[in-house]
TORRONU-838652 format. One record per residue: residue number from 1; x, y negated, z of N, C-alpha, C in turn. Coordinates in steps of 0.05 Angstrom, whole numbers, plus 5000, padded with zeros to 4 digits. Example, Ala and Ser with C-alpha at 12.3 -4.5 7.8 and 13.67 -1.06 7.14 Angstrom:
2
   num     nu     nv     nw    cau    cav    caw     cu     cv     cw
     1   5264   5114   5156   5246   5090   5156   5264   5066   5156
     2   5257   5045   5142   5273   5021   5143   5258   4999   5157
END
This chain:
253
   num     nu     nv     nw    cau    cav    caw     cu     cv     cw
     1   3316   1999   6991   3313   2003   6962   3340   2000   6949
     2   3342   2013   6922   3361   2010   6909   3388   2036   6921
     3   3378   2057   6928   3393   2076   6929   3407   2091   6910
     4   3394   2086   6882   3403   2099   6855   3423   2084   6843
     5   3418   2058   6851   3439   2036   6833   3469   2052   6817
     6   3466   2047   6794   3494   2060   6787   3486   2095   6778
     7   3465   2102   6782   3459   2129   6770   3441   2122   6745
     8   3444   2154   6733   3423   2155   6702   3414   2181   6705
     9   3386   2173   6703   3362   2202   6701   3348   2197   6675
    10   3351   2227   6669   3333   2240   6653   3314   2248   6660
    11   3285   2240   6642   3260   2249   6658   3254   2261   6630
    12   3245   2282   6625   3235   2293   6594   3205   2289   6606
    13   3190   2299   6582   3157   2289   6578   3148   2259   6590
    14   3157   2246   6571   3160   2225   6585   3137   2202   6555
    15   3111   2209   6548   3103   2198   6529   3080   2175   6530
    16   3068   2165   6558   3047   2152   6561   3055   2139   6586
    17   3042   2105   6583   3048   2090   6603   3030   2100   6632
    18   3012   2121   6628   2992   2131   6644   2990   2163   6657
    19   3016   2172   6643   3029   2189   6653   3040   2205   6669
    20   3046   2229   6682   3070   2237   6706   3098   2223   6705
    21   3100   2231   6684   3136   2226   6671   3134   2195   6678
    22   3119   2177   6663   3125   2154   6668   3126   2144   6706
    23   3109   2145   6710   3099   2148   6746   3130   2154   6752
    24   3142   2185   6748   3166   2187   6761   3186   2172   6757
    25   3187   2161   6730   3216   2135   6715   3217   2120   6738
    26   3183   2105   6735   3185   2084   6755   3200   2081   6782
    27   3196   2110   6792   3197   2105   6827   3230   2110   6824
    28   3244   2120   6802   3271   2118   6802   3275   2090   6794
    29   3263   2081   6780   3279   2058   6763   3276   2034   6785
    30   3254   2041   6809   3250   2025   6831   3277   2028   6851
    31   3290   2054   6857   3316   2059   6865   3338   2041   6847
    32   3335   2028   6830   3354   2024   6813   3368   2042   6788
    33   3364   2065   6788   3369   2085   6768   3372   2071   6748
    34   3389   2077   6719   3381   2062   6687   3368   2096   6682
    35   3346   2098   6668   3335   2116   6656   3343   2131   6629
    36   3340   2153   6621   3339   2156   6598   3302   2173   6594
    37   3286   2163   6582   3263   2179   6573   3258   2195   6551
    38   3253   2220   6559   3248   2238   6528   3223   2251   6520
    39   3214   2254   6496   3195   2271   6497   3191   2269   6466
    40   3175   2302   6461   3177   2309   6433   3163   2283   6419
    41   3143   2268   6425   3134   2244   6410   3146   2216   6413
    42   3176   2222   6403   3199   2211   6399   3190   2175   6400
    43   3166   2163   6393   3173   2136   6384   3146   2134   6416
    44   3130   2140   6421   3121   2140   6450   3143   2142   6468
    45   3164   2162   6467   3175   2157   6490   3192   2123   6489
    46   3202   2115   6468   3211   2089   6471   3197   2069   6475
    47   3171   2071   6469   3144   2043   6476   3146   2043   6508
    48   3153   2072   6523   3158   2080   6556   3175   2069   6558
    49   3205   2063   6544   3230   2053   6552   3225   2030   6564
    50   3207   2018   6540   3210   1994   6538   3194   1977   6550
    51   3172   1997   6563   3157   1986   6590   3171   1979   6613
    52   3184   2007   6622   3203   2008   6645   3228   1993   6639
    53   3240   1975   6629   3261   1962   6616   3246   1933   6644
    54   3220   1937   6641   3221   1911   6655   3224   1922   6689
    55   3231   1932   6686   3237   1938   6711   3261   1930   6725
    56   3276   1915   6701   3306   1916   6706   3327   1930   6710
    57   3316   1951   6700   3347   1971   6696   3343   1978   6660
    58   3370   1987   6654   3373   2000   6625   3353   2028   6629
    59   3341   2027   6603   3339   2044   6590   3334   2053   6569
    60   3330   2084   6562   3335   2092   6535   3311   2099   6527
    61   3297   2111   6501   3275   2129   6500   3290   2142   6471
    62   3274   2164   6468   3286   2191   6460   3276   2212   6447
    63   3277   2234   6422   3254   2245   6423   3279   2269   6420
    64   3254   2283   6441   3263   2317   6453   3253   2336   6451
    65   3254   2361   6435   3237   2382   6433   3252   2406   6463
    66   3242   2403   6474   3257   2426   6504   3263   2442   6496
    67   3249   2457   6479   3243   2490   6468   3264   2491   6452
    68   3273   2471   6436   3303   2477   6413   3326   2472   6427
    69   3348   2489   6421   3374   2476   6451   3388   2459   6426
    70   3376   2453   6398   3395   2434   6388   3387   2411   6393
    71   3361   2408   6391   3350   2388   6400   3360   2373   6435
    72   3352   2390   6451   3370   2386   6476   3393   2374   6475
    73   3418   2393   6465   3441   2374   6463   3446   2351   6444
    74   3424   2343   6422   3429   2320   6408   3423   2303   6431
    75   3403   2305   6448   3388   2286   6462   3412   2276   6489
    76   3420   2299   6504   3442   2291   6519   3458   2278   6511
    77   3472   2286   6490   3501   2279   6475   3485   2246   6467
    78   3463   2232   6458   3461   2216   6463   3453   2197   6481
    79   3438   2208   6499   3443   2200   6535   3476   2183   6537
    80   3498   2207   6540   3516   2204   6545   3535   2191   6534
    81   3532   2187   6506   3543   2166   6483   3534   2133   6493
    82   3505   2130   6508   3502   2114   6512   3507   2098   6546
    83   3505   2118   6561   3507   2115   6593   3532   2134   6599
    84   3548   2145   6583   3568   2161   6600   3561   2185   6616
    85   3536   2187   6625   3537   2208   6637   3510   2208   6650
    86   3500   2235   6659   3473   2238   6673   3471   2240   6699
    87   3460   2239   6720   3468   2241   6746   3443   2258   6755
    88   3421   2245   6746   3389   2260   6758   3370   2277   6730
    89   3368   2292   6736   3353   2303   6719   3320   2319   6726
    90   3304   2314   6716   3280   2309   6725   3262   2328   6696
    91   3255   2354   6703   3249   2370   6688   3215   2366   6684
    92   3203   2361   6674   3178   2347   6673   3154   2360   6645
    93   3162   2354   6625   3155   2365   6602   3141   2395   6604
    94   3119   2395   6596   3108   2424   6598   3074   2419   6584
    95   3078   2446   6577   3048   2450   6573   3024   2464   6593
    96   2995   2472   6574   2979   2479   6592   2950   2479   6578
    97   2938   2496   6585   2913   2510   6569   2896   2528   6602
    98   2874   2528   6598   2849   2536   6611   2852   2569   6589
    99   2860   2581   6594   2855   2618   6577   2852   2638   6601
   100   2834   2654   6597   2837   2676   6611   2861   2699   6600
   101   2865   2719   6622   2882   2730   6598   2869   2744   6575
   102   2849   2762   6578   2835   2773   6561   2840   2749   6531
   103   2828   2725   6534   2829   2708   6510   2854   2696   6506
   104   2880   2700   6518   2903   2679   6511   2924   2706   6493
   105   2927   2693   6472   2939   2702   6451   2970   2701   6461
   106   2987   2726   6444   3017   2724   6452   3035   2694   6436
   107   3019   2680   6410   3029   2661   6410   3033   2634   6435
   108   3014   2637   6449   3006   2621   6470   3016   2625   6484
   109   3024   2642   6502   3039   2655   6522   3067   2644   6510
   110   3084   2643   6493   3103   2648   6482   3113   2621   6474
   111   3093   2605   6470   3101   2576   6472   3098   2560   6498
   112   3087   2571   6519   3094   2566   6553   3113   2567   6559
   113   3118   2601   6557   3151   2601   6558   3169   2580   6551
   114   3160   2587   6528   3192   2565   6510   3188   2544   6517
   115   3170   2519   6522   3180   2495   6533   3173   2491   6567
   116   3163   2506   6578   3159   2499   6610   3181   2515   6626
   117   3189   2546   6623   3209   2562   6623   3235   2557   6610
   118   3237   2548   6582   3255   2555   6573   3266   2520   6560
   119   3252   2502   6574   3264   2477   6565   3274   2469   6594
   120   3266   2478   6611   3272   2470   6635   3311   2488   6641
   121   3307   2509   6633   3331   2526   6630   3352   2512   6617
   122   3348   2504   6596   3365   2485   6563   3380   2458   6581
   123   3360   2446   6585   3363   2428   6600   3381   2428   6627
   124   3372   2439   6637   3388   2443   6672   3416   2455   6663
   125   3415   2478   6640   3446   2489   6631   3466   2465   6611
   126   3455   2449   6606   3479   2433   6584   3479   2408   6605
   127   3467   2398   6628   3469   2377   6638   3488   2381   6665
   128   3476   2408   6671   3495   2420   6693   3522   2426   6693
   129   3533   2429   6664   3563   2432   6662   3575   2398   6668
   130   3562   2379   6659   3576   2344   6666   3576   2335   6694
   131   3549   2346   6716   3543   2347   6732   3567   2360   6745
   132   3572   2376   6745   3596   2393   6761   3618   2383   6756
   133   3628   2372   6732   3658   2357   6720   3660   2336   6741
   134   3635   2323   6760   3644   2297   6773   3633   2296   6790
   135   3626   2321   6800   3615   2336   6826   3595   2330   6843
   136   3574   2316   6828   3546   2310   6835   3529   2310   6814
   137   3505   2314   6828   3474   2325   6810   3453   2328   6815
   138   3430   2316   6821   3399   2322   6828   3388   2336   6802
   139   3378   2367   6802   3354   2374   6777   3336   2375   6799
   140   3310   2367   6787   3292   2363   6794   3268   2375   6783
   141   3258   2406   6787   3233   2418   6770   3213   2418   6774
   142   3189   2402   6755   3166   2397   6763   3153   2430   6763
   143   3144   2443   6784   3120   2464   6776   3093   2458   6790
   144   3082   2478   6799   3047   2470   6802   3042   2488   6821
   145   3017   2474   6835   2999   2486   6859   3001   2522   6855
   146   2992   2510   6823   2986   2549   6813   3005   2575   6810
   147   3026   2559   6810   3058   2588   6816   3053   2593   6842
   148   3043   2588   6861   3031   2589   6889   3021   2608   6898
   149   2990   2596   6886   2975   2614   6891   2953   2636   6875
   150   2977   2633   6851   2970   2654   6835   2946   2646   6822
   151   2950   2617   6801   2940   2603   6775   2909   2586   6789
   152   2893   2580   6782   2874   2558   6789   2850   2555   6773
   153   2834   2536   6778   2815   2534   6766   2807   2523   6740
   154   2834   2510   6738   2835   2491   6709   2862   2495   6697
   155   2873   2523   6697   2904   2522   6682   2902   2555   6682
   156   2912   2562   6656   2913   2596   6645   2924   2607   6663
   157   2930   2633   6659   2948   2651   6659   2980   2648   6653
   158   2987   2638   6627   3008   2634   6620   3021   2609   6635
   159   3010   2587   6635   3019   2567   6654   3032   2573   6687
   160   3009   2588   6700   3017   2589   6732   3033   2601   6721
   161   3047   2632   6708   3062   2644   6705   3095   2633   6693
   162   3090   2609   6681   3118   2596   6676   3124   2585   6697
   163   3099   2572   6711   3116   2554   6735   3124   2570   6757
   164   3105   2584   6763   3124   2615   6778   3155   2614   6771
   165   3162   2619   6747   3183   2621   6743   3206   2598   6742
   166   3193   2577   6736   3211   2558   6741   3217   2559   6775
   167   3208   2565   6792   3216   2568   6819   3236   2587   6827
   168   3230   2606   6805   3244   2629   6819   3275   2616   6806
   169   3287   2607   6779   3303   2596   6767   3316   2575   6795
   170   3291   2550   6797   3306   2529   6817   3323   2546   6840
   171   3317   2571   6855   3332   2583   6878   3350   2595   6865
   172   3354   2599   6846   3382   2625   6817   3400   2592   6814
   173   3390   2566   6800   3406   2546   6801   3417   2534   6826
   174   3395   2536   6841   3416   2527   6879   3437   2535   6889
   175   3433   2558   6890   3452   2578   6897   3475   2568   6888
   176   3482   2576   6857   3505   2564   6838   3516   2540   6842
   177   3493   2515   6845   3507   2489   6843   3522   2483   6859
   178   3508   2489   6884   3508   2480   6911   3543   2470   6916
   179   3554   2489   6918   3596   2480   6919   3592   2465   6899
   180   3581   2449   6886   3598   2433   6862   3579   2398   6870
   181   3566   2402   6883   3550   2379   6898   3529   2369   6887
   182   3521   2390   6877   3485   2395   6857   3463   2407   6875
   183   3443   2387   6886   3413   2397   6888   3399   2406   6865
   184   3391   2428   6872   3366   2437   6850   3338   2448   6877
   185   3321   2428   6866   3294   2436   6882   3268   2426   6857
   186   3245   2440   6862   3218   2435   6854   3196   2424   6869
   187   3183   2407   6857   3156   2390   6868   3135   2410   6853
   188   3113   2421   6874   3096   2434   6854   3070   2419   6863
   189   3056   2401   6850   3030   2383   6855   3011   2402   6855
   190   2984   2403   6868   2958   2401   6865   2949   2388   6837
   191   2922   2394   6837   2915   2372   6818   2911   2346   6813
   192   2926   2327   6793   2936   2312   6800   2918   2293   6780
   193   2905   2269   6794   2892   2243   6779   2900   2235   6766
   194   2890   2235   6738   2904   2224   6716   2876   2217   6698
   195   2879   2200   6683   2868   2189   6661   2849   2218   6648
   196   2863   2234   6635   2855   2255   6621   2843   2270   6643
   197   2844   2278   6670   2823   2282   6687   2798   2282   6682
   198   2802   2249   6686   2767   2242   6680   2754   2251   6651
   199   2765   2264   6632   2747   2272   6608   2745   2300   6622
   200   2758   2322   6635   2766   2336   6641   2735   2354   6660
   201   2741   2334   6689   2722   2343   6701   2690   2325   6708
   202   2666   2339   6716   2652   2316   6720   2647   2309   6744
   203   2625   2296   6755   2637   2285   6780   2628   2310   6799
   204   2615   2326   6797   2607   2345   6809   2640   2362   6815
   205   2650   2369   6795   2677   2380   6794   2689   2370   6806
   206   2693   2343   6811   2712   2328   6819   2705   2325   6852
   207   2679   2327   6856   2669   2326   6892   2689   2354   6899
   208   2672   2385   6886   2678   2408   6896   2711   2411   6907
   209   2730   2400   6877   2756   2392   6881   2766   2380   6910
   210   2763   2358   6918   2762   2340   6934   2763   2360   6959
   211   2729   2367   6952   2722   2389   6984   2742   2409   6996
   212   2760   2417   6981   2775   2440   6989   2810   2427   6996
   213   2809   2397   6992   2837   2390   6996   2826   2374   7032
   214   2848   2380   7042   2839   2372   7080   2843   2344   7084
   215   2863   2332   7063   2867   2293   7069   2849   2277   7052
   216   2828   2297   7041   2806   2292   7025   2804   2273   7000
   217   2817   2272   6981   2831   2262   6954   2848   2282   6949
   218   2848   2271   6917   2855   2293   6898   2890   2283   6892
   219   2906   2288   6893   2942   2278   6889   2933   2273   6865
   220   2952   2247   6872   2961   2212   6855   2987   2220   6841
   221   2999   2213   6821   3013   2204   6804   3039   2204   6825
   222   3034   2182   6840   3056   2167   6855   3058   2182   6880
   223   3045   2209   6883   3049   2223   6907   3079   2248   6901
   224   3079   2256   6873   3090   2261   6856   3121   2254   6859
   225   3111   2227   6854   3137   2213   6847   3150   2202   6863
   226   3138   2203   6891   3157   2196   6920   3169   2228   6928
   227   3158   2242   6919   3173   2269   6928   3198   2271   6902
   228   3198   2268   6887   3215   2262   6866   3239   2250   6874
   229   3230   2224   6883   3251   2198   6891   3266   2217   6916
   230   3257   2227   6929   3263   2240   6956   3286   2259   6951
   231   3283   2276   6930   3305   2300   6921   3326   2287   6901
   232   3323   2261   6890   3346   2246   6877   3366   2228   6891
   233   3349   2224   6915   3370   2204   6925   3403   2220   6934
   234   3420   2198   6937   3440   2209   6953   3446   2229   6978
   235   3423   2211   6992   3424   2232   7024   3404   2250   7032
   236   3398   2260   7003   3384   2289   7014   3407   2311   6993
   237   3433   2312   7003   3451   2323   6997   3448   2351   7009
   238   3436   2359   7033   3443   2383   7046   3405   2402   7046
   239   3388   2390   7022   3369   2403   7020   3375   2410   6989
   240   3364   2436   6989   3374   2455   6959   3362   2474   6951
   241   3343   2474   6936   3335   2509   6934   3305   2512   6951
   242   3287   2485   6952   3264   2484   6969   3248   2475   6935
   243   3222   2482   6953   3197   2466   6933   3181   2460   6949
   244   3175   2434   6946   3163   2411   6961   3132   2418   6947
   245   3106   2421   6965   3090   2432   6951   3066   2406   6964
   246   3059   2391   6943   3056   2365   6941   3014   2369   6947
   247   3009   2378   6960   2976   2382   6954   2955   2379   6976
   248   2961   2360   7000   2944   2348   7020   2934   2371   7033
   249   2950   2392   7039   2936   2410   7053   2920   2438   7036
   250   2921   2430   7015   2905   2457   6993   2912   2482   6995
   251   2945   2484   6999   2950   2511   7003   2973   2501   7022
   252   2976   2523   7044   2991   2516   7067   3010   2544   7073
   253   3035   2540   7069   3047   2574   7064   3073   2566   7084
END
C-alpha cells in the first residue's frame, strides 16, 4: 500500500458518501493519493472531502459543471492553486435516463453529450497539458457495460451512445499521450450495486440480473474502484489505450 503517496487525483461526480466517485476517492486515498473531489453539487462534494479527509490524506471538494470549460478550468486552476498540480485524473461524472429512442428528445440526447462526452473531453484537455509539462499522467474514463454491447436494460439510447464514445476518445487520447508518460484507459462496469438500485429494481429484477452474470452477483462499488486503483498506479506504465470491462463474465469479447 501507499503507491500514490505524493500524487493528486481528481475524481469529478464525486457527490454522495454512497456513491461510485466516492468508492473510487477511497481506494486512491487508500494508495495515499491527496484528493481533489468535484461535482456540480458543489457543497456535497465537500461533506465527501471531508469524509475522505479521514483517511489521512489532504483533500479538497469542489463544485464542477463538466459541460462548461469555464467551469473546468476554474476548478483545475483551483486544484492547482492548492496542490500544485494533478497527477490522476479520474473521469466519473455522467448522466443517464431509461428512453427509448422513439421517446428521448434532442434536448436529452444533447445533454449526454455535453457532460458524459464532452466533460470527459474538457477535462482530459486542460489537465493533459500539466500532465505532459512533468511527464506523467493517469486519465482514467469511467464508461459502461452498454458502449459494449450496444445499450441495456436499464440505460437509453443516448447514454450507451456517449460511453461508446468516450472509448473511442480514450484510444484518440492514448495514442497522443503515450511519449509524454500519460496512460489513458477506461473501466466500463456492469450494473453496479448501489443504494439507488434498490428503489430501482425489484427483487424479481434483481434475481433475472444476477442470472445472466456467470460469478453470480451483480458488480460492487469497490469492484470499480480496484480496477481504477490498477490504471493509476505507477507500474502499470506500459498499459494504455485498453478498457478494463468490469462485469463477472456478462459480456466476454
Amino acid at each position: 500500500m501507499g503507491g500514490l503517496i505524493g500524487r493528486i487525483a481528481m475524481i469529478t461526480g464525486v457527490s454522495s458518501i454512497k456513491g461510485l466517485g466516492f468508492a473510487i476517492a477511497g481506494a486512491l486515498a487508500g494508495e495515499g493519493a491527496s484528493l481533489v473531489v468535484c461535482d456540480l453539487l458543489g457543497e456535497k462534494a465537500k461533506d465527501c472531502a471531508r469524509e475522505l479527509s479521514g483517511q489521512g490524506v489532504k483533500t479538497l471538494g469542489l463544485k464542477i459543471d463538466v459541460s462548461d470549460e469555464d467551469s473546468v478550468l476554474a476548478c483545475i486552476e483551483e486544484a492547482r492553486r492548492c496542490f500544485g498540480n494533478v497527477d490522476i485524473l479520474v473521469n466519473n461524472a455522467g448522466v443517464s435516463s431509461k428512453r427509448s429512442i422513439e421517446e428521448l428528445t434532442l434536448a436529452e440526447w444533447k445533454a449526454a453529450m455535453d457532460i458524459n462526452v464532452g466533460g470527459t473531453f474538457l477535462c482530459s484537455k486542460h489537465l493533459y497539458q500539466f500532465m505532459k509539462s512533468r511527464g506523467f499522467g493517469r486519465i482514467i474514463n469511467i464508461s459502461s457495460i452498454s458502449a459494449l454491447q450496444g445499450g441495456g436494460k436499464y440505460v437509453g439510447a443516448q447514454y450507451a451512445t456517449s460511453k461508446a464514445a468516450i472509448l473511442g476518445f480514450t484510444r484518440v487520447l492514448a495514442r497522443e499521450a503515450a511519449p509524454h508518460g500519460i496512460t489513458v484507459n477506461a473501466v466500463a462496469p456492469s450494473l453496479v450495486d448501489t443504494d439507488i438500485l434498490d428503489g430501482l429494481l425489484t427483487d424479481e429484477m434483481r434475481e433475472m440480473s444476477v442470472a445472466g452474470i456467470p460469478v453470480g452477483r451483480l458488480c460492487t462499488q469497490q469492484d470499480v474502484a480496484n480496477a481504477v486503483r490498477f490504471f493509476a498506479m505507477p507500474e502499470s506504465g506500459f498499459v494504455t489505450g485498453i478498457t478494463m470491462s468490469v462485469n463477472g463474465g456478462q459480456y466476454i469479447h
